[in-house]
N, C-alpha and C positions, 0 to 999 in steps of 0.2 A: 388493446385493452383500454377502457375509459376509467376514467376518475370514477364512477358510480360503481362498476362495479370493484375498482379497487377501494372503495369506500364502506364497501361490506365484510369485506376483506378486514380492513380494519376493526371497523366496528368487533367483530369475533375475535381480534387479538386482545383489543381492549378487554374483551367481558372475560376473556380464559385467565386474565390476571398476570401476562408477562409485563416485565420489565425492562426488554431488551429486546430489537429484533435487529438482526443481518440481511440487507437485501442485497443479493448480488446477483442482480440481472445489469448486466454491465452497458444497458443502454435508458439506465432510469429518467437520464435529465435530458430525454431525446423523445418526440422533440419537446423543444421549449417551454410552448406553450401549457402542453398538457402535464408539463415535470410543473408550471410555476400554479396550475392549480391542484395539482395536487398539494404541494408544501402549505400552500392558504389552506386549505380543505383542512391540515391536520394542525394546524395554527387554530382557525375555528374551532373546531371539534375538539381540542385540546385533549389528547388522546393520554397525553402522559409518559405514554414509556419512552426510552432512549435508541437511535436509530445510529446505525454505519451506512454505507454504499461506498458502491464503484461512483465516480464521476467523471465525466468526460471533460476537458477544459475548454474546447473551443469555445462556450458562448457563456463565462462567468464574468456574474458583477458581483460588486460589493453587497447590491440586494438582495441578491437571491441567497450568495452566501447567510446574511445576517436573516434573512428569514427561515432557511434549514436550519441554524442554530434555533430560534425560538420554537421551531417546527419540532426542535427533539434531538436533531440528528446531532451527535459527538464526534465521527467520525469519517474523513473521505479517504478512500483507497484510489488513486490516483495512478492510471497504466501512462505513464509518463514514458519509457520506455526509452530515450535520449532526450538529451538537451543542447544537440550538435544541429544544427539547419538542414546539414547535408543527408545527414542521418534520417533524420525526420522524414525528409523529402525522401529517401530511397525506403524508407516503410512503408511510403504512402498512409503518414498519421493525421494529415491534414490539418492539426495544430503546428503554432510557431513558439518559438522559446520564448520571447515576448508573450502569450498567454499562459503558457506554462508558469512563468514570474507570478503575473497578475493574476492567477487564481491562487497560487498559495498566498501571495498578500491575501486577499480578500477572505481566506478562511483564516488565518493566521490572526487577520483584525475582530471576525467574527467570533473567535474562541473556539476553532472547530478542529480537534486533531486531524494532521493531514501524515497518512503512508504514501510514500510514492515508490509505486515500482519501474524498475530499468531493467536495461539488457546491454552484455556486452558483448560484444563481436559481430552484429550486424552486418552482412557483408559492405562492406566499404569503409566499417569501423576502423580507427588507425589511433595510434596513440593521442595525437591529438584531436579527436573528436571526442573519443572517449574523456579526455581532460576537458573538455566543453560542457559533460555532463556532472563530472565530477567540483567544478569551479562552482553551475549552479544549487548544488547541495551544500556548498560551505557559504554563496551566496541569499541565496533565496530561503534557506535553510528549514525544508518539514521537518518535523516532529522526529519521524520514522524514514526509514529508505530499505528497499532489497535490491539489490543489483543480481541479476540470474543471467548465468553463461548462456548466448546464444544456443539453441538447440536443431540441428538440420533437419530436417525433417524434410521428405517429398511432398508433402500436401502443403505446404508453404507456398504462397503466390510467388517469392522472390525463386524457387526450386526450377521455375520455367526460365529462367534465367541464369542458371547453373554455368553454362558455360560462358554466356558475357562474362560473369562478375568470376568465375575461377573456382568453383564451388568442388571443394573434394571430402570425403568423406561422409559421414553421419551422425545423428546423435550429439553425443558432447565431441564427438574426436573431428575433428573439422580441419579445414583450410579452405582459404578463398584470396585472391587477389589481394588485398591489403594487410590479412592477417589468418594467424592460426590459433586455436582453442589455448593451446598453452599460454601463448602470449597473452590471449583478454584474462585468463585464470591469474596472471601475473600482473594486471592491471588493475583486477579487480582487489586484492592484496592490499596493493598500492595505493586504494582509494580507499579500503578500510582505515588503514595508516592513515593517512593523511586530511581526510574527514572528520570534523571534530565538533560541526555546527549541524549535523543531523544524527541522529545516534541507529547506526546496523542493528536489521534484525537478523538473525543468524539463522538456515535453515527453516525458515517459514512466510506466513502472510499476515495479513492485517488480520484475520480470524484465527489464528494462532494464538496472537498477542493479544485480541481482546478479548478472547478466553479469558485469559487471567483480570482484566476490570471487569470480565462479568461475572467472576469469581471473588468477588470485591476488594481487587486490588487499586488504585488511583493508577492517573496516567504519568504522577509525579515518582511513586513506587516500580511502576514498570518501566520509567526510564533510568531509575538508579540502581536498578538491576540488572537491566545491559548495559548502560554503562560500566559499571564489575567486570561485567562478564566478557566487553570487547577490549577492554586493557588486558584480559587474561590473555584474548584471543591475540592481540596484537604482540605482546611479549612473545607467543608463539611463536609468531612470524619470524621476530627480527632477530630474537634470541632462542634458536629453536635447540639450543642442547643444552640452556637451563632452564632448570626445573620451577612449574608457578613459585610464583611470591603465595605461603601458605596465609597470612593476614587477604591477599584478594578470595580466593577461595573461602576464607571462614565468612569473610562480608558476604560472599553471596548466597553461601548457605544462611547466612541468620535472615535475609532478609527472605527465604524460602520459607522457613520455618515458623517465620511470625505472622508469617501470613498462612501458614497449616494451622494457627492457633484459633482462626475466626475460620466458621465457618458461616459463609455469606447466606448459602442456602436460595437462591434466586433460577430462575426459569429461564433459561433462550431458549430462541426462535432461530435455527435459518432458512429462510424462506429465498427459493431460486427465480422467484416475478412472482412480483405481486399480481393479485388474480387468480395464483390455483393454490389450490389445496393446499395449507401449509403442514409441515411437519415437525410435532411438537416434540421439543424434548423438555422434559419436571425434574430440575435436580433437585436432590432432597437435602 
């Protein structure tokens, strides 16, 4: 797809009057070149509304970041996936944790909320890899984070590989040579806890949660709202046969309910590649 005609594309979101669009074609900023004219194309044309993506980390500067901020965009959803070397390499991600750093600086500097998503139990996952990824979230520290339990699957390229690596089971109920499903569930626990410079989103994605800014909540409201709500979560955990602290629960409700009081009234877009057809939804 070329800039021109994703430039049409635009133009017609422009004139429909949204204010928000989702693009999640998970290979936008690939390649290069054609991602860094686009970002100018909509820098020029100043288009106006507010943009998220998927982003890939291998090839981020400072500039390109700082130019997606003026270009619109508020938010990166980042398939980050590990932050272990070893890991990385047996995903075949082809990023290093060294770029995974250096792009959330660079949006971080830019003002650009950054989700990063992970996975636990990758085969060859082990307690301490897993604490490789979990160190860079207290380190590097997005915005956002989801960690999701590895899932087996036979159409997985690592499934050809089942018996090197010790691969038993399915789905979420697994084992494999370095680890079993329980254990990353109990890892993953543990990084809840212990995480306190990225704030969990529970049970969803980057389009979950900015549902709610495109329902006009801020991203300072959306984070003092999970934050509530993974103290409640954590107490669970550690103290799982007493009952919430009722003062956490009433905070989360009121900040629920202050925000039922506005209604924003505003239009998304999500749009799966730009270039086709988009499909509109009018909230009233």
């Amino acid at each position: 797809m070329n800039v021109n005609d994703i430039e049409r594309d635009l133009d017609a979101i422009r004139e429909s009057g949204l204010q928000w669009i989702d693009i999640i074609d998970d290979t936008l900023n690939v390649p290069v070149k054609r991602f860094e004219d686009l970002v100018n194309l909509m820098i020029r044309k100043k288009y106006g509304f507010k943009w998220a993506c998927y982003f890939r980390c291998r090839d981020t500067t400072d500039e390109i970041a700082r130019l997606m901020a003026e270009a619109g965009c508020d938010c990166v959803f980042l398939g980050v996936e590990s932050a272990s070397p070893s890991i990385l390499k047996a995903m075949n991600k082809k990023i290093t944790r060294e770029q995974i750093y250096r792009t959330i600086r660079a949006f971080k500097k830019a003002g650009v909320t950054i989700f990063a998503s992970l996975i636990a139990g990758f085969p060859g996952e082990t307690p301490e890899t897993f604490q490789e990824t979990s160190d860079m979230l207290q380190e590097a520290a997005p915005d956002f984070y989801k960690t999701n339990l590895w899932a087996c699957h036979s159409v997985a390229p690592v499934w050809k590989k089942r018996r090197e690596v010790g691969i038993k089971g399915s789905n979420f109920n697994w084992s494999h040579a370095t680890m079993r499903s329980a254990q990353a569930c109990d890892l993953m626990e543990r990084q809840l806890i212990s995480v306190d410079n990225s704030i969990y989103v529970p049970d969803g994605e980057l389009w979950d949660m900015f549902y709610l800014v495109r329902q006009g909540w801020s991203i300072g409201e959306v984070k003092e709202y999970l934050k509530v709500f993974n103290t409640i979560l954590r107490r669970k955990i550690t103290e799982p046969d007493n009952e919430a602290d009722p003062m956490l629960i009433e905070n989360a409700r009121r900040l629920v309910l202050k925000k039922h009081e506005a209604d924003a009234g505003l239009k998304v877009i999500h749009t799966p590649l730009l270039g086709e057809k988009p499909q509109m939804d009018h909230q009233s």
